[in-house]
Residue, then its C-alpha position, 0 to 999 in steps of 0.5 A: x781687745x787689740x787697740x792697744x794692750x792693756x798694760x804698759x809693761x810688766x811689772x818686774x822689779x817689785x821691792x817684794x815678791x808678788x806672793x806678798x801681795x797675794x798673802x797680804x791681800x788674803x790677811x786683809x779680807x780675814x781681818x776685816x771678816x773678824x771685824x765686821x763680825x765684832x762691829x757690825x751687829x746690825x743691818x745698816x745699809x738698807x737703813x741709810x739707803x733712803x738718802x737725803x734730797x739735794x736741794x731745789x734749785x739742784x734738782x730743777x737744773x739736773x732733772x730739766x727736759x733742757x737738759x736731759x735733751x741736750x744730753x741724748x742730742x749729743x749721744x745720738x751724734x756721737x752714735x752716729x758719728x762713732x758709726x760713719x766712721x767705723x763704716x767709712x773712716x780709715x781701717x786702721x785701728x788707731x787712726x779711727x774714732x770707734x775703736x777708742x770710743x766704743x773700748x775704751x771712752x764708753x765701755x770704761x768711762x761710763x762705768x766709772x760715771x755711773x759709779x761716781x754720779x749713778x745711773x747716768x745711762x738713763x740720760x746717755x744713751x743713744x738708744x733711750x734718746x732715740x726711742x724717747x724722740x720717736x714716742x714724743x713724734x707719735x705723740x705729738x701727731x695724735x698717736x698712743x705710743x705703745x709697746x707691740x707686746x705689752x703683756x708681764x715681761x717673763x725673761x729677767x736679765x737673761x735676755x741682757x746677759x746674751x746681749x753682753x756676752x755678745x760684747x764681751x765675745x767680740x772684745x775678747x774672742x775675735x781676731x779683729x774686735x778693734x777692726x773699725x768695719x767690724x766694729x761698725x757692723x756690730x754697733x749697727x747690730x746692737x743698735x737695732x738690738x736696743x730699738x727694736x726690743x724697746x719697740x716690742x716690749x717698752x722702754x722701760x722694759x727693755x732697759x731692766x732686761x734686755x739692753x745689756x749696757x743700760x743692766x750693767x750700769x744701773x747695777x754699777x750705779x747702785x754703788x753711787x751715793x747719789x740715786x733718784x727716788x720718787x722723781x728727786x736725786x738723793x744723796x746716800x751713803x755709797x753702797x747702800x743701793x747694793x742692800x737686799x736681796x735681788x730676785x730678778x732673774x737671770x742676775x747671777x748669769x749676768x753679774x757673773x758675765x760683767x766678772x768672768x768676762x774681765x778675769x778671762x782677759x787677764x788670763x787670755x794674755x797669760x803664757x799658759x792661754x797663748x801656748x794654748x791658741x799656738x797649738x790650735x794653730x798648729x793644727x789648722x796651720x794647712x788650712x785657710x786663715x777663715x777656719x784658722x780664725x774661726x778656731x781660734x775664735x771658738x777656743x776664745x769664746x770657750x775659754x769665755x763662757x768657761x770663766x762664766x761658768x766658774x763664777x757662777x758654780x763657784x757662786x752656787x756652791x758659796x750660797x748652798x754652803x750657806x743654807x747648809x751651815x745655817x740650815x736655811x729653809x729657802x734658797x739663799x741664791x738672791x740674797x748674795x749676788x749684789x756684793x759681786x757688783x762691786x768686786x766686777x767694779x774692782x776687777x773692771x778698774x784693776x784689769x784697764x786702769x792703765x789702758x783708760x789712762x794711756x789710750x784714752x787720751x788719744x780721743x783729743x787728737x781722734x776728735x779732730x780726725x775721727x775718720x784718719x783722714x788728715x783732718x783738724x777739726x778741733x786744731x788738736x791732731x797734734x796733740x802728743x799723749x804722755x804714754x809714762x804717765x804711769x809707770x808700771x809699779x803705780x799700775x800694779x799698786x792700784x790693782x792690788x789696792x782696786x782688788x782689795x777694796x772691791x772685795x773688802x766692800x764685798x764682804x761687808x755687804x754680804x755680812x749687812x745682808x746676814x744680819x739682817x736674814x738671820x736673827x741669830x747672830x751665831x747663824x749670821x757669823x757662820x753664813x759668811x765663812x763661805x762668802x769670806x772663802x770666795x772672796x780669798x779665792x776672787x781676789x788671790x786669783x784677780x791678782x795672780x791673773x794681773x800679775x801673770x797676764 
């Protein structure tokens, strides 16, 4: 992404080598590990995970048909609006209301959303509200709205994962993701993407497993301590909807694209990558600047599909050393994928914290003047962001801080899974050496990758 860079400068001047940081994070995770083993002696979180319901009153406003049309009204406009101006607004970057947007007010902001209140997409998203519109219209006319395939739907989260991997591959790989014309031919792209899929095999359908923003939040949201159960919104205990096993197919490629995507662009920005893409340079510096770019684009989509495949292998060889210590009799593949959720959350916050802070706050004057044409629609184009309003020290506590937690939160949903698998609590004990193994390796690595980028 080249809206801006991520950071606000390196970290220099710590009161302690950043080799303490990596030491104290890892220190953290075993002593929780052994204490999770001594106090945690029963499976707790699919026990609270019913929740309680919020009052009437409550439910009838938030769960309105007023309210939920409200919502996709606005997010059809704002789709709309994002497109017009990537398609015909200013080229330049920072003067243009998508690139902000889409990198920076959605593709953070709605994260944190689905985090903080749950699956918010549902009512957000464009796409749903378009398709939900079209469905009431044939509806209304006399017409049975139904899918052009309506047959078991076979693909799992494969067909999502593709579909974020394009996002991310655009973001992270092209030599001009924040170009407002590319940016409005991708959003065009996924558009009919997401209508399309939802017309062929269903709205529900299609959302579960085939529109990639709409898998990642849900599977974000799930962290939420507030979900919907049975039509009503409950509050929970957080993390409780991350217990159980997951059989979906294609969630660990697709949990591993949500992590690997967001460890490659701390290591994109590290001198050992840059030397890398110099040299590819040097050996197409005689030829046109299309293939120059296609190069340096593929060496990118490399280096991303690279980072996939380590976590997924290293995923892999975590749950086969499991089955091996314990002497399973079935894989154990799905029932350890949930707690990397919370660890992509916590590579998500750690990795653009200071972006969404710094750069997010350039939406208030983009607002006024979406298409960088010297407009003021809102009288705030003067409005002057506070680019201090962190200091690099405070970025670099929060990421150490963000890792630590997401991988603590980890662990502990891995050990509510073993006890609950395994009866022999000797067998549950041992079935987390290799979880705690990789947590030590995610979050050393997270923090050498944040330190170094």
């Amino acid at each position: 992404m080249n809206v801006v860079a991520h950071g606000i400068g390196g970290v220099r001047d710590l009161p302690v080598p950043a080799s303490f940081f990596y030491t104290t994070a890892a220190v953290i995770l075993v002593v929780s590990f052994v204490l999770l083993g001594l106090l945690w002696k029963r499976p707790l979180l699919e026990r609270h995970a019913a929740g309680r319901r919020l009052p009437g009153s409550l439910q009838t406003i938030l769960l309105s048909r007023g309210l939920r049309f409200v919502l996709g009204a606005v997010s059809i406009g704002l789709l709309v609006l994002t497109l017009a101006a990537a398609l015909f607004g200013t080229t330049t970057p920072l003067l243009n209301f998508a690139p902000t947007f889409i990198y920076v007010i959605f593709w953070l902001g709605i994260p944190l959303l689905s985090v903080l209140f749950g699956d918010v997409w549902r009512v957000l998203s464009p796409w749903r509200a378009i398709a939900d519109a079209a469905v009431w219209v044939l509806e209304r006319g006399g017409r049975q709205a139904r899918p052009v395939l309506g047959g078991e739907w076979t693909w799992g989260r494969y067909p999502a994962a593709i579909a974020l991997f394009a996002f991310v591959a655009l973001e992270l790989a092209h030599p001009n993701a924040a170009d407002p014309r590319t940016l409005g031919i991708a959003a065009a792209l996924y558009t009919y993407w997401s209508l399309a899929g939802m017309a062929v095999y269903g709205r529900d359908t299609w959302s579960r497993g085939g529109e990639g923003f709409a898998v990642a939040f849900s599977l974000l949201a799930r962290i939420s301590a507030f979900a919907v159960r049975d039509g009503a919104i409950v509050l929970r205990w957080p993390f409780t909807g991350l217990a159980g096993a997951e059989r979906v197919r294609g969630t660990l490629v697709f949990v591993a694209v949500m992590l690997g995507s967001t460890s490659f662009d701390g290591f994109s920005r590290t001198s050992e990558w840059q030397d890398l893409l110099s040299e590819v340079r040097e050996r197409y510096v005689d030829e046109s600047q299309r293939a120059l770019d296609l190069a340096t684009s593929a060496t990118n989509v490399a280096g991303l599909a690279a980072f996939v495949g380590f976590v997924v292998l290293t995923y892999l060889a975590a749950a086969f050393s499991i089955r091996w210590l314990v002497h399973a009799p079935r894989s154990l593949v799905p029932d350890f994928i949930l707690p990397l959720v919370p660890i992509s959350f916590a590579y998500l916050v750690a990795h653009y914290f200071s972006l969404f802070l710094i750069q997010g706050q350039f939406i208030v004057t983009l607002a006024s003047d979406p298409f960088g044409r010297g407009a003021d629609v809102f009288g705030t184009a003067d409005f002057a962001p506070n680019l201090a309003i962190v200091s690099p020290e405070t970025v670099w506590y929060v990421q150490v801080v963000a890792l630590t937690v997401g991988h603590v939160a980890g662990l502990a949903i891995a050990h509510d899974r073993a006890v609950s698998v395994f009866a022999d609590r000797r067998d549950a004990l041992r079935s987390q050496y290799p979880m705690l193994a990789l947590m030590v390796v995610y979050t050393v690595g997270g923090l050498w990758l944040l330190s170094h980028g």
